[in-house]
C-alpha positions in Angstrom: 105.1 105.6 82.7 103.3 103.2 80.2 99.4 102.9 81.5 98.3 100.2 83.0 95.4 99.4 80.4 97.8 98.3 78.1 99.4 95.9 80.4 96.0 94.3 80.9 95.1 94.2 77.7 98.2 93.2 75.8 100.9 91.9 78.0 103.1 90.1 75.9 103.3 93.0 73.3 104.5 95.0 76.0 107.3 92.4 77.1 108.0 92.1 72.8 108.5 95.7 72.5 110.8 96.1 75.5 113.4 93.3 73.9 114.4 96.4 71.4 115.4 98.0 74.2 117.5 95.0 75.8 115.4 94.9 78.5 113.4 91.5 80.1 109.8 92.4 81.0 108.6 88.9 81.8 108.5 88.8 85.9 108.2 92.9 86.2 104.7 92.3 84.0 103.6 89.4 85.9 104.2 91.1 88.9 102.7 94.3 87.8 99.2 92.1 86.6 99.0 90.4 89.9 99.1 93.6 92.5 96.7 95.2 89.4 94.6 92.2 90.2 94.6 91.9 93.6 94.5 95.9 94.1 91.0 96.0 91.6 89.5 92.8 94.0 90.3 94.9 97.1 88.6 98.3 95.2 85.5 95.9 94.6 85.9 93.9 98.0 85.6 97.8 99.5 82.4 99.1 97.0 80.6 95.8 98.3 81.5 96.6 101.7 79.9 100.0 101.5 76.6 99.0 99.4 76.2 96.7 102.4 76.5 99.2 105.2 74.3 101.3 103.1 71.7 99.0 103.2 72.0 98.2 106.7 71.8 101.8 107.9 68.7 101.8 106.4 67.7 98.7 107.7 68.9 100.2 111.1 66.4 102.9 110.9 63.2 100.9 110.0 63.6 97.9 112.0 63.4 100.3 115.3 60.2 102.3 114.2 59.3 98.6 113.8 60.4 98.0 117.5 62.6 95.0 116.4 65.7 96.0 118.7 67.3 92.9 118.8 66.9 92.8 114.8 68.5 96.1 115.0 71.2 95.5 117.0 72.5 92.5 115.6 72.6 94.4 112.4 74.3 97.1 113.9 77.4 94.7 115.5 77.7 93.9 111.3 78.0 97.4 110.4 80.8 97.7 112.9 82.4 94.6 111.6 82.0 95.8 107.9 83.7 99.2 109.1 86.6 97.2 110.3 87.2 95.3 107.4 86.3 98.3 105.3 89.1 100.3 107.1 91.6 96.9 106.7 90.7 96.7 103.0 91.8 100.4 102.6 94.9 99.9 104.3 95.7 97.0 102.1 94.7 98.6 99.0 96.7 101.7 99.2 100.1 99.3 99.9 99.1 97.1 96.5 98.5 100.8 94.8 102.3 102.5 96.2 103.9 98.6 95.1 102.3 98.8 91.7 103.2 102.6 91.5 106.3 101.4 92.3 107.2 98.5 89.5 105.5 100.4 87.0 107.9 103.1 86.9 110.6 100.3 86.3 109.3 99.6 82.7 110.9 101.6 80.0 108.9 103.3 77.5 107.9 101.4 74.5 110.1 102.0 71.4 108.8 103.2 68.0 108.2 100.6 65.3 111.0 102.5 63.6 113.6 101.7 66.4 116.3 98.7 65.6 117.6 96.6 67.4 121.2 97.1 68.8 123.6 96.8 71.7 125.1 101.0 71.9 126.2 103.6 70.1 128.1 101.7 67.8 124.4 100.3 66.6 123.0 103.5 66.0 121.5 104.2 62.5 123.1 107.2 60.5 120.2 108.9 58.8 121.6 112.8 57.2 125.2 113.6 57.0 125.9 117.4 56.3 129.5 119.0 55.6 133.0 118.2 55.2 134.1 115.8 57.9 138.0 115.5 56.0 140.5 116.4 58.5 142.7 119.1 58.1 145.8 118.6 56.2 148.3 120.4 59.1 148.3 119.3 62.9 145.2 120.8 64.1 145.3 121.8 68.0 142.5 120.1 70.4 140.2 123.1 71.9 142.0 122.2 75.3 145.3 123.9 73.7 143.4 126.1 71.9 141.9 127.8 75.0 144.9 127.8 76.7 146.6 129.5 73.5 144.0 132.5 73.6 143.5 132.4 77.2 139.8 132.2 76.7 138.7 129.1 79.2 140.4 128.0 82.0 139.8 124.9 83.7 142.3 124.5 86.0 140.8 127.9 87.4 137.7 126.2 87.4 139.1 123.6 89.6 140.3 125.9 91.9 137.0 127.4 92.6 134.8 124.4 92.5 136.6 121.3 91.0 136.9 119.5 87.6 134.2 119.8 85.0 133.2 123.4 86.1 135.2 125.7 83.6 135.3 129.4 83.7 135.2 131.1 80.3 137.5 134.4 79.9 137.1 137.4 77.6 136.5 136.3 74.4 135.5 132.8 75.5 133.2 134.5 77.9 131.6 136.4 74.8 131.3 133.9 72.3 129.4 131.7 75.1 126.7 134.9 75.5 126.3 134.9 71.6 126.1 131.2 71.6 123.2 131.4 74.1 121.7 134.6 72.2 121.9 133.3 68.8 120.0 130.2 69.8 117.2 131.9 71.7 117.1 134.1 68.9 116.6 131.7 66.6 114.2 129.6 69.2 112.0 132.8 69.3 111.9 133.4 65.0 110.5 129.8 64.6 107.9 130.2 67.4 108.8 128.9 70.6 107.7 130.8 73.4 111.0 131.7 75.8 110.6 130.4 79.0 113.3 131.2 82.1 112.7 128.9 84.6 114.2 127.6 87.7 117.4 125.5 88.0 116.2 123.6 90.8 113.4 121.6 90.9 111.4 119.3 93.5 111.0 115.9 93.8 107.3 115.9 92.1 108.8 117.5 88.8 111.9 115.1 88.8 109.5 112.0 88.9 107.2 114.0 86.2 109.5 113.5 83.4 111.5 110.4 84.5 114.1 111.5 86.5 113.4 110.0 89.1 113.4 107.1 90.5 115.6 106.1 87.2 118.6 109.2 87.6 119.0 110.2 91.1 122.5 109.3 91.2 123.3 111.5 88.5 121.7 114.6 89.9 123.2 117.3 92.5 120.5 117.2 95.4 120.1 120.3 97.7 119.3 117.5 100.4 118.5 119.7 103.1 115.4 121.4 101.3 115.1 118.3 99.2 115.7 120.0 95.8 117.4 118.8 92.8 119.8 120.9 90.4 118.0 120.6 86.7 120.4 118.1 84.6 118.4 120.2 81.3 115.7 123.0 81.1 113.6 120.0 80.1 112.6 119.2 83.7 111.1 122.7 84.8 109.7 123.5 81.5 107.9 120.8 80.9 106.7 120.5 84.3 105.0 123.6 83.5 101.7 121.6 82.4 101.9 119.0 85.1 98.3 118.3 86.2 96.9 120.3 83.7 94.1 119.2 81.4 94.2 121.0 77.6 91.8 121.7 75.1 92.8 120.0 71.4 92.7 124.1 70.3 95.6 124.6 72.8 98.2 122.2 70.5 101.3 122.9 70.1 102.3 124.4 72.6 105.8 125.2 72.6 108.9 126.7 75.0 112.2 127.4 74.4 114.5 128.0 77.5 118.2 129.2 78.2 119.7 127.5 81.1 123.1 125.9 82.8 122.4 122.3 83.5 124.3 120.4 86.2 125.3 116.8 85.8 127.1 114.2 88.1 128.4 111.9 85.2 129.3 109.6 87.9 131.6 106.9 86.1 132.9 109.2 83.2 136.3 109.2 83.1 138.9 109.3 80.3 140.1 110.9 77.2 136.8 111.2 76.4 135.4 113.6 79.0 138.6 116.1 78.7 138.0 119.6 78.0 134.4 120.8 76.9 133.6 117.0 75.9 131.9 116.3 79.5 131.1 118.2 82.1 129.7 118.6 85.3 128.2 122.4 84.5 127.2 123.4 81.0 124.7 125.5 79.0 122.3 124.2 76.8 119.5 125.8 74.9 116.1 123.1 75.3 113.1 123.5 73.0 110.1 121.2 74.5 106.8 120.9 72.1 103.3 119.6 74.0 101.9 117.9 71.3 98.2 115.7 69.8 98.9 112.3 69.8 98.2 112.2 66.1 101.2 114.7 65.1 103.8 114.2 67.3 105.8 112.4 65.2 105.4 114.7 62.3 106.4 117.4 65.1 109.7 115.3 66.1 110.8 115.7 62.7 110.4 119.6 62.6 112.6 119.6 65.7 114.9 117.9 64.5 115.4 120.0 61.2 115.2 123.1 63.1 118.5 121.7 65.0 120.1 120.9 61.9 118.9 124.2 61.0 121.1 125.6 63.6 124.5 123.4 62.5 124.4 124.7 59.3 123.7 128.4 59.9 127.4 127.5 62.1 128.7 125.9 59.0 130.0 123.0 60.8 130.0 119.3 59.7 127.0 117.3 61.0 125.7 114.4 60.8 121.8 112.5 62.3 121.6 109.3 64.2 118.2 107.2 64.8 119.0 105.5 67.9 119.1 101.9 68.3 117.6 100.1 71.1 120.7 99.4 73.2 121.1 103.3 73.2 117.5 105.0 73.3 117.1 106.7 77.1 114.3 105.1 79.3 112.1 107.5 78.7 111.9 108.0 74.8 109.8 106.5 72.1 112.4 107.6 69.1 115.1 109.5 69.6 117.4 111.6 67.0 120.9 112.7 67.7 122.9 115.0 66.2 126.7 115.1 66.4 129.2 117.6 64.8 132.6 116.5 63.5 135.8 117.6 65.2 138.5 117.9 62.9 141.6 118.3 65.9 140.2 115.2 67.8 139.0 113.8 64.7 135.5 112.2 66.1 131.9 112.9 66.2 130.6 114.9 69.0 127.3 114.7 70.0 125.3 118.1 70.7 121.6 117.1 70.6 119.3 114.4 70.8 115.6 115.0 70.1 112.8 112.8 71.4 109.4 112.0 71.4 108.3 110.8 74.5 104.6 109.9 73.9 102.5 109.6 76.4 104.8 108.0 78.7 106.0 111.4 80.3 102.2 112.5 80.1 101.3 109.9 82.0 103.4 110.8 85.1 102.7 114.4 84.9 98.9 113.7 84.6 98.9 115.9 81.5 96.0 115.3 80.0 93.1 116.7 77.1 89.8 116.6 76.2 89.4 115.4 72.9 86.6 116.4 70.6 84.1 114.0 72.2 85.1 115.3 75.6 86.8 112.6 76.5 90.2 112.7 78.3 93.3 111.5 77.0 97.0 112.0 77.7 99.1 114.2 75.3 102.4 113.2 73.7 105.4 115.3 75.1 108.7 115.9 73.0 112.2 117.7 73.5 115.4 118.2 72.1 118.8 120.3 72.6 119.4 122.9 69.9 121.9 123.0 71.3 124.1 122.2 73.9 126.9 124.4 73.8 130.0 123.1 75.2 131.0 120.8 71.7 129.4 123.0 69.8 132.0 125.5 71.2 134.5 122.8 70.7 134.2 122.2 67.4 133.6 125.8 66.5 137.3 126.3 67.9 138.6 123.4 66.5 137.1 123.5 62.9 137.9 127.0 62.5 141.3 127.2 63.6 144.2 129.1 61.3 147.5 130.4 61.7 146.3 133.7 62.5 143.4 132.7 65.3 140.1 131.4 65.2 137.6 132.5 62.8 134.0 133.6 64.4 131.2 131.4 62.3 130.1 134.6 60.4 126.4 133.6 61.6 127.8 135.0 65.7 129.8 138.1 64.4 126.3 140.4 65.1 126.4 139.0 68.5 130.5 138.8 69.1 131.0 142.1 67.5 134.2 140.2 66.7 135.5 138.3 63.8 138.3 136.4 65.0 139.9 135.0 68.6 143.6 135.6 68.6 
């Protein structure tokens, strides 16, 4: 949520910014200035109330040793008409503060200076390219024959028990998934990132702390009954971690890691696009979320995202880094990074990351706040990324490395595997 301050003090950059993002600002900002004005009138309307009932209560008290009764009294009638409208005035304060609550959580986040323009994807700003991203020179199988070749995932099984989107991995598939997840979290660990294991349900307070909701509902499993929502990414829990929690500047950066399956709706996904491991509706996904200073968050973004690139190349697949546009950066971010491999049986980039800095935008909602050197308190920056999400990473690993004789194990996995090839 972007703060209110900067509304007041700077409206029309705010509704300038938001154009990167294809989004109109005009009449949400007006509207957002006038219940701000009319909610700080009723906040002042309600301290002048009170200064006068304090002075009258005093008044009160010497007029009667005075033996002016009827002085008294009448002054008495106006406290109870200043406790009326004091008790009116509350009322109609805190239904301007849940409206403005309200609208502001329907701005977007301000994008980065370094975020252009665009409509989608097809916009999007190809920064690093790592690999060979030729395709093969004999009919490569898609991992959807693939599996069913080795008998290693089986989604119509996965149908069966739940329905589509919800695959169930088999024997070697099985394994090479666990080594996926290990080699990740191993790798989170060496570069400092503190493992966290955390819930996969969350409630409603830690879905609105980092955007979810009001913005995503529809694309969330809810547990309606307790009023818990299934995580969509480790993201949610883990950073929710330092909601309402005020850090010391000594404290920065603090950084998590976190292993867990992440459920997903991806209502209105349909197509050759989503088949297979492409999209789906239960998946694993290593998140690495960094509490940062304001003044090196961006500096930090970039760390994250070379450590995920880190990760492609220990794999040894072909990779390559997108700066999103405007018409494709999530509500949320500032600046986003994605990272896509190359499939060389579907022949198309896959994306298995994005990285983000958030700012204080996140911060804000979560009330997660520091005190700066002078003591004064400000809001952090908060930043996340995938590294990685496994199910196209898993794809491409069986699609890249496919021979006549199986599929090779990226040699980087074998420790974890304790097996060189699927066949």
């Amino acid at each position: 949520m972007l703060q209110i301050q900067l509304l007041r003090e700077n409206p029309q950059y705010v509704i300038d910014r938001l154009k990167i993002k294809n989004f109109d600002a005009t009449d949400l900002v007006k509207e957002i200035l006038k219940l701000d004005s009319d909610s700080r009138a009723d906040k002042k309307a309600i301290d002048d109330n009170l200064m006068e009932q304090n002075q009258g209560a005093k008044a009160i008290g010497n007029l009667f040793k005075e033996g002016k009764r009827d002085e008294a009294e009448a002054i008495k009638a106006r406290m109870t008409e200043l406790k009326d409208k004091e008790r009116a005035l509350r009322t109609e304060l805190q239904e301007l503060e849940k409206n403005l609550q309200a609208k502001m959580v329907l701005l977007p986040n301000l994008p980065h200076s370094s975020v252009a323009p665009g409509k989608g994807a097809e916009d999007n700003e190809i920064v690093y390219t790592e690999g060979d991203a030729s395709n093969f020179d004999f009919e490569a199988l898609p991992h959807w024959d693939l599996v069913k070749k080795y008998d290693i995932i089986d989604f119509e099984l996965g149908n069966k028990i739940t329905g589509a989107g919800f695959p169930v991995y088999k024997g070697k598939g099985a394994r090479i998934q666990r080594a996926l997840i290990d080699f990740f979290l191993d790798s989170a660990t060496a570069e400092g990132y503190i493992e966290i294991q955390p819930p996969y349900m969350v409630n409603e307070d830690s879905a609105y702390g980092t955007g979810q909701l009001p913005d995503k509902e529809g694309q969330m499993y809810h547990a309606s009954l307790d009023n818990f929502y299934l995580i969509p990414t480790a993201e949610v829990p883990v950073t929710n971690i330092y909601r309402d929690v005020i850090l010391k500047e000594s404290d920065f950066p603090l950084r998590n890691c976190a292993y867990s399956a992440c459920f997903r709706r991806e209502a209105g996904s349909y197509g050759k696009d989503v088949r297979g491991l492409n999209r789906l509706h239960q998946f694993d996904k290593i998140e690495i979320v960094t509490i940062e200073h304001p003044d090196h968050s961006y500096e930090t973004l970039e760390k994250m995202t070379n450590y995920a690139k880190s990760l492609l190349t220990k794999l040894g697949l072909p990779f390559r880094v997108l700066r999103l546009c405007g018409g494709d950066i999530s509500f949320t971010s500032a600046l986003t990074y994605d990272l896509e491999v190359y499939s060389k049986a579907q022949q198309k980039w896959l994306e298995v990351s994005s990285v983000s800095n958030f700012e204080s935008y996140q911060a804000n909602r979560l009330k997660l706040r520091y005190k700066d050197a002078n003591g004064k308190t400000r809001l952090a920056h908060t930043l996340n990324g995938s590294a990685l999400a496994l199910p196209r990473v898993l794809a491409a690993i069986l699609e890249n490395y496919q021979t006549a004789e199986g599929i090779i194990v990226p040699e980087v996995l074998r420790p974890y595997t304790r097996f060189d090839i699927i066949n």
